[in-house]
C-alpha positions in Angstrom: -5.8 4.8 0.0 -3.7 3.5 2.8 -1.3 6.6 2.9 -4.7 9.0 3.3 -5.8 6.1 6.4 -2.7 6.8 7.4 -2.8 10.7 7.6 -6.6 11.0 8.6 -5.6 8.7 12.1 -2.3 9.6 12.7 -3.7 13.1 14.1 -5.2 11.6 17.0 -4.0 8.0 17.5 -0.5 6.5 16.9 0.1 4.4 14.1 2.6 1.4 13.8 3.3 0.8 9.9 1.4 -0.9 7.7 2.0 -4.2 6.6 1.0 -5.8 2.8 -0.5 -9.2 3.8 -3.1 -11.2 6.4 0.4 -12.9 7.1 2.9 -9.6 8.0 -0.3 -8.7 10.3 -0.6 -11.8 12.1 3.1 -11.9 12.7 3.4 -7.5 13.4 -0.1 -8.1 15.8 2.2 -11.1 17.6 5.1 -8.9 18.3 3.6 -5.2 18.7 0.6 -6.1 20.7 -1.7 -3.3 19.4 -5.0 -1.9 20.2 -6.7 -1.8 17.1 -5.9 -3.7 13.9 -7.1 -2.0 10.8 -7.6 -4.0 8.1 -9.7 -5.0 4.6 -11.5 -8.7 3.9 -9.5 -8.6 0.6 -6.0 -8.6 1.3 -3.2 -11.4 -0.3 -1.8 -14.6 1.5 -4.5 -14.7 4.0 -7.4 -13.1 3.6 -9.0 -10.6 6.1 -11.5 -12.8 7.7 -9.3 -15.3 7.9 -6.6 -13.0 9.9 -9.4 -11.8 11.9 -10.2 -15.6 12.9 -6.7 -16.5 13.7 -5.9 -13.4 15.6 -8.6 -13.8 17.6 -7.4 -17.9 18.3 -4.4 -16.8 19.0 -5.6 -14.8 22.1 -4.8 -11.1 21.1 -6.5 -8.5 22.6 -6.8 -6.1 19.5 -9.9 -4.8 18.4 -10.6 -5.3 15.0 -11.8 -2.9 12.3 -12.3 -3.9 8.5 -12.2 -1.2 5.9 -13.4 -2.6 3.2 -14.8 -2.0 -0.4 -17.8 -5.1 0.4 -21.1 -3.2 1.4 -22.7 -7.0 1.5 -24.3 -7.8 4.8 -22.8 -11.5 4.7 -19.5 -10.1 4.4 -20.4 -8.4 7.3 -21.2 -11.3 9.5 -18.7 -13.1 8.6 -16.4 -10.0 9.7 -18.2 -10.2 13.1 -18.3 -13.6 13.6 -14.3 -13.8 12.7 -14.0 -11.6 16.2 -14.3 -7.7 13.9 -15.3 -5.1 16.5 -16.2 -2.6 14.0 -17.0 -2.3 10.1 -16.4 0.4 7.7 -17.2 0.9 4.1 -14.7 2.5 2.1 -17.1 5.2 1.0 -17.8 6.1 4.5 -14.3 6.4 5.6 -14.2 10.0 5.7 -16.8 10.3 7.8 -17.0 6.9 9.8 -13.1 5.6 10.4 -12.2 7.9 13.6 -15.4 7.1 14.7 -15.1 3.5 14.9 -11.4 3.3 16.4 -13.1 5.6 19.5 -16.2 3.4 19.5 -14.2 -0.2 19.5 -11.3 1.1 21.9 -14.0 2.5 24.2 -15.5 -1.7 23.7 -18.5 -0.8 21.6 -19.0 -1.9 18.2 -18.9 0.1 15.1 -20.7 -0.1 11.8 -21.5 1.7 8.8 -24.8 3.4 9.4 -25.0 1.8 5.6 -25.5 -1.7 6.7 -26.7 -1.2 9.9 -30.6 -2.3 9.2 -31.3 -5.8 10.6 -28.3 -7.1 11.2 -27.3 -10.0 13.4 -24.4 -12.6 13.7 -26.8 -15.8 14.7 
């Protein structure tokens, strides 16, 4: 999965290597600085949301993009309330990931036309 990711983006964007945990990202997002982080609510050491939190905390500028397997809408607002700028379901990815990384780096957020029906973060 993440070597097709990889392919499919690194056409129009350039892409710093992936990393295997919510740790390695916090610590890569500290020293690279990047735009966008791309990354999924289940991931080892720290979880997703939780890397999404602390980035945020931590004052980074990155906008945040889950891929994720979890079509549930509280996963959702917990993505969104953790500081995620866009949302995409892994079944969408084809047609939805360039998509979101121009929506979110233009400062709009993205989500999966999937779980877009009443959603909200109150």
């Amino acid at each position: 999965m993440r070597d097709r990711v990889i392919r499919m983006l690194r056409q129009e964007f350039e892409m710093l290597e992936p990393v295997q945990d919510g740790r390695a990202l916090l610590e890569a997002a500290s020293k690279l600085q990047p735009d966008v982080c791309l990354m999924d609510i289940s991931m080892p050491i720290i979880n997703g949301i939780e890397a999404a939190a602390r980035l945020k905390e931590s004052g980074s500028k990155a906008k945040i993009i889950f891929l994720t397997i979890h079509e549930d809408q509280d996963f959702l607002v917990a993505a969104l309330k953790a500081g995620a700028s866009g949302y995409v379901v892994k079944p969408r990815m084809a047609s939805d990931l360039r998509d979101a990384v121009k929506e979110v780096l233009a400062g709009r957020t993205y989500i999966s036309s999937s779980l877009c029906s009443s959603t909200s973060t109150d």
